[in-house]
C-alpha positions in Angstrom: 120.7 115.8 109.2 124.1 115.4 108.2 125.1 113.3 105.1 127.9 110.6 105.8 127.7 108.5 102.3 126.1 107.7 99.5 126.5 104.6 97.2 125.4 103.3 93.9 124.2 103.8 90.8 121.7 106.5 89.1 119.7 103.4 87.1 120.0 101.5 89.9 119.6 102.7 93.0 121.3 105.1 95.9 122.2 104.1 99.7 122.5 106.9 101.7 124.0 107.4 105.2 123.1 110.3 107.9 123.7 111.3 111.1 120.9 113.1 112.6 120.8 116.0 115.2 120.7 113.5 118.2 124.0 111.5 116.6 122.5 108.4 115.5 123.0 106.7 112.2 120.5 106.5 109.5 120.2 104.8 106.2 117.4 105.6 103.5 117.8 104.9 99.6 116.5 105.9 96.2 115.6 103.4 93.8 114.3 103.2 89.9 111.9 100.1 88.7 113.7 99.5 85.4 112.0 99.4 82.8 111.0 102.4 84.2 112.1 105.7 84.1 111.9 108.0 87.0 109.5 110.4 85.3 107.1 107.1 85.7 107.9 105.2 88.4 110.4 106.6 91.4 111.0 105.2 95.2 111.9 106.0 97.9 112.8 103.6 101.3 113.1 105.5 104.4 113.7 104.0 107.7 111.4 104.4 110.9 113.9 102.9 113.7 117.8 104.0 115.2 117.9 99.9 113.9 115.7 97.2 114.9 115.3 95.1 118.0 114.1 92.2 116.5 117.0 90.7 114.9 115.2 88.3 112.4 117.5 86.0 111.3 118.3 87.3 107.0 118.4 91.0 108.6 121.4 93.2 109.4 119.4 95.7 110.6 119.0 94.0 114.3 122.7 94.3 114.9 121.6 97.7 117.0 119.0 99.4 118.0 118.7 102.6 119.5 115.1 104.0 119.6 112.3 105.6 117.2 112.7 108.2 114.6 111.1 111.2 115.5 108.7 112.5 112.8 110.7 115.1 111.7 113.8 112.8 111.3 111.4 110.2 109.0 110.6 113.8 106.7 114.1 114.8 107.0 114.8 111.3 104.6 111.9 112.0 102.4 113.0 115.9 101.9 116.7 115.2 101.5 115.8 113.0 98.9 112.9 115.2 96.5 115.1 118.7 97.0 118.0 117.3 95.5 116.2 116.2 92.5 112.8 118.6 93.0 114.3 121.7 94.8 110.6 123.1 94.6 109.0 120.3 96.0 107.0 119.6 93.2 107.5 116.1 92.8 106.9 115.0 88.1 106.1 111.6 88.8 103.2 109.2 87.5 104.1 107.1 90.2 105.6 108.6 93.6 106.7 105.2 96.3 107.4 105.8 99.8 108.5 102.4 101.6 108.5 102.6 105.5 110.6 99.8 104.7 114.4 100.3 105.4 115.6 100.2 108.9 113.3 99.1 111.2 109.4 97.3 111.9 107.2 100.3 111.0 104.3 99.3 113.2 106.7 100.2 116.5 106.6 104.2 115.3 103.5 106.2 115.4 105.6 109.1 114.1 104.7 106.7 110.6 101.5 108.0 110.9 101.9 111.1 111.4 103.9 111.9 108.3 101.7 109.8 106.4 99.1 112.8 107.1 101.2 115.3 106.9 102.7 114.7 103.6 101.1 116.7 101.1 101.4 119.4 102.9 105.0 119.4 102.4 105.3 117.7 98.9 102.9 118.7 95.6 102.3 114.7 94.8 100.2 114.2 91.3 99.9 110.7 92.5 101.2 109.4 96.1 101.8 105.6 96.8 102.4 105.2 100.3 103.9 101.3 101.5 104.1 99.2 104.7 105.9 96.5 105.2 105.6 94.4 108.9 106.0 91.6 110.2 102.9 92.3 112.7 104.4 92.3 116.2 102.3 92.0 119.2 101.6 94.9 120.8 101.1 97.2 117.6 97.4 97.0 117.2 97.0 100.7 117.6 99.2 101.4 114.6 97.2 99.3 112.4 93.6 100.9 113.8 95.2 104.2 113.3 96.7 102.9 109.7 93.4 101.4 108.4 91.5 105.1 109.7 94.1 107.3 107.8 93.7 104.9 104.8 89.9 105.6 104.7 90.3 109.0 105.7 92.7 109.9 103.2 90.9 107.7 100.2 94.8 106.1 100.3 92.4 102.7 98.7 93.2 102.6 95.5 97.5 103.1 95.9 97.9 102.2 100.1 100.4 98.8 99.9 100.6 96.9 102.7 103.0 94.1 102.8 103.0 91.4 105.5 106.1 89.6 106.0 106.0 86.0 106.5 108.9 83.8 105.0 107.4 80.6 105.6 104.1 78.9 105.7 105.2 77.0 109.2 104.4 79.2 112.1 106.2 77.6 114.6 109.4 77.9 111.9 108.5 81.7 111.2 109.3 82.1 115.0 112.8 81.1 114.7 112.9 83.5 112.1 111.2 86.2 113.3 112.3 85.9 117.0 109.6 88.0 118.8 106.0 87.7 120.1 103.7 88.6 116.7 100.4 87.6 115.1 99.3 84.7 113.9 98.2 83.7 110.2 94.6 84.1 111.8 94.5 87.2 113.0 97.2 88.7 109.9 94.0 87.6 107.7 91.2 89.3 109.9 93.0 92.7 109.8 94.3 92.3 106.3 90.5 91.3 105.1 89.2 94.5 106.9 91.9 96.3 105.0 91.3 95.1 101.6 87.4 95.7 102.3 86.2 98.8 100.5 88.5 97.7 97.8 92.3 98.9 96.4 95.3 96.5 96.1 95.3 92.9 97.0 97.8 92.8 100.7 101.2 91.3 99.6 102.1 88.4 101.8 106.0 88.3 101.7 108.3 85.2 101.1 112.2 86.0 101.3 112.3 82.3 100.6 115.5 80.1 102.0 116.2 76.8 101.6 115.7 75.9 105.3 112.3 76.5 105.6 109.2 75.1 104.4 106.9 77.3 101.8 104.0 74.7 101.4 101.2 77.0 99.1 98.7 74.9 99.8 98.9 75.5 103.9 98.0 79.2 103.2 94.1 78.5 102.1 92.9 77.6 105.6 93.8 81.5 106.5 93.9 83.8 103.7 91.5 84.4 100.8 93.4 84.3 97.4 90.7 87.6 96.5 92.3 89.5 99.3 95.9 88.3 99.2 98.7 87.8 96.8 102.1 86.1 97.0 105.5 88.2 96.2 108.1 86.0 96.1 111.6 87.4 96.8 115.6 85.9 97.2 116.9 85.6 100.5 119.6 88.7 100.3 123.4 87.6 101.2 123.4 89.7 104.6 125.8 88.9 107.4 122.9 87.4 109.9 122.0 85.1 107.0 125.3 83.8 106.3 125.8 83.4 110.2 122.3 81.4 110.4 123.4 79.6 107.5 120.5 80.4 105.9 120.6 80.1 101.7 118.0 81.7 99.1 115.8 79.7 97.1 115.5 82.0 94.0 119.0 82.3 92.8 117.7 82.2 89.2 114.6 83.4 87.9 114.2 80.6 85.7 114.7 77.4 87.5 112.7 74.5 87.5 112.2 74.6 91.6 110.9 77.8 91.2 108.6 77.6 88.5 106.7 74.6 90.2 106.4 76.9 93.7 105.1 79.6 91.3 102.9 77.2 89.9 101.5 75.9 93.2 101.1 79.2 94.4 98.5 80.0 91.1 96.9 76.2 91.4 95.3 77.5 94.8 94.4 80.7 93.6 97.2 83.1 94.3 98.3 85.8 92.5 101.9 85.3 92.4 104.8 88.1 92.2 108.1 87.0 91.2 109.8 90.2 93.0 113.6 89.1 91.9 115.0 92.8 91.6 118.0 94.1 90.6 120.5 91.1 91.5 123.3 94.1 91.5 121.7 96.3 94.5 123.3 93.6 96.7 126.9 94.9 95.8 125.5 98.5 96.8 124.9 97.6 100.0 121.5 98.5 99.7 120.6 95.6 102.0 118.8 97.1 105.2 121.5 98.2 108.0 124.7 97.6 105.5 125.4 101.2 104.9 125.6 101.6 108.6 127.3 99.0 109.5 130.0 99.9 106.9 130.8 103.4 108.1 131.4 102.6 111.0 133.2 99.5 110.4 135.5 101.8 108.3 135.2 104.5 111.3 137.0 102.6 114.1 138.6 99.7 112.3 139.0 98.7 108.5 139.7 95.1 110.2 137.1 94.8 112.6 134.3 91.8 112.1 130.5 92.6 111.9 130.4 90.4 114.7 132.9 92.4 116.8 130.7 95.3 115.8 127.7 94.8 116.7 129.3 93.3 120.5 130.5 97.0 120.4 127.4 98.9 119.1 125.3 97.2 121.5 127.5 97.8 124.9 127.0 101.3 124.0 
């Protein structure tokens, strides 16, 4: 694996950019959870997909897509990462965070899997925190049977974070923005249920909340159990898709009235409620999923050249 780039900042976080062995891009990143240190808390977000084929509409990581990650390929992120701060592989850290959570939908890679039982032999890990994030396409219910075994298996219970993205509590609205065939709230709450059942953390349903479409708190009781499930909510990051879609985030300040009544709606029905609003100046690092891609090679072939006229060009290929 061959580094391109790397961008941002040590307090912050750090993009990086790779080429592997078969010539496709990669993007994974390094990130601190201020206040923090990364003696306590350090993550790291490592893509699973050559991009992503679902092309949701706030996500610049469907612009291309060009197969799985091989398993080696998903270490190769996770090892580039710990040597150049942990040369012995001995990783110092109360808490260590891997994400499956960059470029592409987890769930369509069983190489995921496979590192996730493979990792300690590789890494000396005082305390390991492994996270998924989906949006639960059709199709994928080995990965989850094969998920919920390893996390069992692997007594994963007490860390294992599984994050369910959902955007909106309208389902026929979450299909505009999530363009492919996918479970429902029903079955979402059977497998998360069976998940959460010998105990560990609540499962995170996900709301990169816009302006356009409907979060209604109280539509989320009829499917999932406030004891199993809590709500992170999160702004809708300025990505090209999402200015294209003309989509707008809800949470632009932490402190707004809007926002504090949602909160409070959220709690009223029983919801443990995450206000996720980050590090506002990660989206100047381009640390938004498939920006540090789409950059380089922007900059590759044409420092005028649109992300529109990109992506035409990435995909013909």
């Amino acid at each position: 694996m061959k580094i391109i780039s790397e961008s941002g900042k040590e307090e912050i976080a750090i993009v990086y950019t790779a080429q592997t062995s078969s010539g496709q891009y990669v993007e994974f990143v390094e990130s601190l959870q201020p206040p923090f240190s990364r003696e306590k808390k350090w993550v790291l977000i490592v893509s699973t997909l050559y991009g992503c084929p679902i092309n949701c509409k706030m996500c610049d990581a469907g612009l291309f897509y060009h197969g799985r990650l091989s398993k080696d390929a998903i270490f190769a992120q996770i090892d580039y990462m710990v040597t150049r701060r942990y040369p012995d592989r001995n990783i110092p850290v109360e808490k260590f965070k891997v994400q499956f959570a960059r470029i592409g939908e987890p769930s369509f890679n069983l190489n995921v899997i496979d590192v996730l039982e493979e990792i300690n032999y590789y890494f000396r890990i005082p305390r390991f925190i492994p996270s998924i994030s989906t949006i639960a396409p059709n199709g994928t219910d080995r990965f989850f049977e094969e998920l919920l075994r390893l996390k069992n298996e692997k007594n994963y219970g007490p860390d294992f974070q599984l994050q369910f993205s959902i955007h909106t509590t309208d389902e026929k609205m979450r299909d505009e923005l999530i363009p492919v065939k996918k479970w429902n709230f029903k079955k979402i709450s059977r497998y998360g249920e069976r998940f959460y059942l010998n105990g560990g953390k609540k499962i995170s349903l996900n709301f990169a909340i816009s302006n356009e479409y409907h979060v209604i708190p109280s539509k989320l009781i009829d499917y999932f159990n406030p004891e199993v499930f809590i709500i992170k909510l999160t702004p809708l990051n300025p990505t090209y898709n999402s200015s294209v879609n003309r989509l707008t985030s809800f949470i632009k300040n932490p402190e707004s009235k809007s926002l504090t009544r949602l909160v409070d709606e959220f709690r009223n029905c029983g919801y443990q409620t995450i206000l996720s609003y980050g590090q506002y100046n990660e989206n100047y690092l381009g640390s938004n999923c498939g920006q540090s891609i789409i950059k380089h090679l922007n900059e590759e072939q044409s420092h005028k050249i649109s992300y529109r006229d990109y992506a035409e060009n990435i995909k013909s290929k």
